[in-house]
N, C-alpha and C positions, 0 to 999 in steps of 0.2 A: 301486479301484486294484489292480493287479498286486501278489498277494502276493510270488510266487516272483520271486528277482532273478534274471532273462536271464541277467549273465554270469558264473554261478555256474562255468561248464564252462573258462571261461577265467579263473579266479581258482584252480578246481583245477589247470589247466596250469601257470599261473603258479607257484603254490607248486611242481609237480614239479621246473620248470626252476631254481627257488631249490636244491632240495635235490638235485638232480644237479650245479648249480654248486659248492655244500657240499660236495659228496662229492668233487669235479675238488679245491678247493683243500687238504682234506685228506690228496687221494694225492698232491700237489706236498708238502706238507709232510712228508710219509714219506715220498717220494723228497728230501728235503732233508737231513733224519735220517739217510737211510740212502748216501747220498753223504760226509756229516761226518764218518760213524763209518768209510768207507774213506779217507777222506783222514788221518784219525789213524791207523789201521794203517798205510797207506803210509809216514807219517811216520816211525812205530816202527821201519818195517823199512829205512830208510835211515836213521835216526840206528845201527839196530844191525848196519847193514854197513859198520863204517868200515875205513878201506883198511889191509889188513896191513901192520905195520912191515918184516919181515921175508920173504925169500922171495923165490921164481923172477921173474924177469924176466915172464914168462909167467903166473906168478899175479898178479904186482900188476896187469898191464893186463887181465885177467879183472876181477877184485876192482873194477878203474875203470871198467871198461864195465860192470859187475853195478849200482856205485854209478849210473852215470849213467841205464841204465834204470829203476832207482828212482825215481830224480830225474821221469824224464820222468814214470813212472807217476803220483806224485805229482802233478805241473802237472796231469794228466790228467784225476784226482780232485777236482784245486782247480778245474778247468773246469766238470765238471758240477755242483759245489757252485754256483757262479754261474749255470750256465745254469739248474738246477733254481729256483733263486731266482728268476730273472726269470719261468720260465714260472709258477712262484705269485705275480708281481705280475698279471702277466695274467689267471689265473685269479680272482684278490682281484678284479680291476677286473669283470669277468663277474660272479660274487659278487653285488658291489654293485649292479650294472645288473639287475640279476636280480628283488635284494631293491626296487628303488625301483619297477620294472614291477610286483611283486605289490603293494605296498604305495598304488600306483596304484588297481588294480583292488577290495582292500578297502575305499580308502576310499570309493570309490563303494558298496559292496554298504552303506557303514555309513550312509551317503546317503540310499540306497533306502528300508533300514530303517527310518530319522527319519521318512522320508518315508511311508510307511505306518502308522507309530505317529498318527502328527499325523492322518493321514486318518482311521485308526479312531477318535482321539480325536474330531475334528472330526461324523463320525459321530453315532455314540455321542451327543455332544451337541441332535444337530440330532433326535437321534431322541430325547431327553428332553425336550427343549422342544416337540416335535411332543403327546406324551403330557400336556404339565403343559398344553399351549394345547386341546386337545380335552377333558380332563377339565373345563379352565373353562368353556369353552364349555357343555360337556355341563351343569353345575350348575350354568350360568346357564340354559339351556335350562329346567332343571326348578325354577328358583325359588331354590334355594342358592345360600348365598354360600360363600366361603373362609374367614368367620371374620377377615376383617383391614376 
């Protein structure tokens, strides 16, 4: 029986593409982090622009339009928080497809393996009982018995 299992070369791919998939959903997940942590600055800086009591005509509608750019900034920030999320579901979902393709291809190598143990065993056996049937022979040939 074939010791070395065939598709050793595609069980090494398989694991690379698990662990480049790994690596895809933990940069969605640092681009998640690092979306969160600017949507809370946003936040900061529109809760800390609020609109002067007092003052020109002209500054307050500065002061409005500063506020409302915030504002949009924010939505802005709150957008790529959700879009970064989705692109780590799809990422997660690759991931998974990834890890079930290699875990495919293992259990076949673990297969193979059984399957070669048994052989050797099988073997092994047939080449002990070849040994205990030509020894008997052999000391029947010359007049001995086995003592049973």
């Amino acid at each position: 029986m074939k010791r070395i299992f065939g598709l050793a070369p595609v069980l090494r791919a398989r694991k690379a593409q698990e662990d480049a998939a790994r690596g895809a959903v933990n940069l969605s997940r640092a681009e998640i982090r690092d979306a969160q942590a600017l949507v809370k600055r946003r936040n900061l800086q529109l809760v800390g622009a609020e609109a002067p009591s007092e003052g020109t005509a002209r500054a307050m509608v500065a002061s409005l339009v500063a506020r409302q750019s915030l504002a949009a900034s924010l939505f802005d920030a709150q957008r790529m928080v959700t879009d970064a999320e989705e692109v780590e579901r799809e990422r997660v979902a690759i991931l998974a497809d990834a890890a079930k393709r290699r875990r495919a291809v293992e259990m076949m190598a673990e297969r193979h393996a059984e399957l070669v143990r048994a052989h050797d065993l099988r073997t092994d056996q047939a080449t002990l009982d070849e040994l205990a049937t030509t020894s008997k022979a052999r000391n029947a040939a010359r007049g001995l018995t086995d003592g049973s």
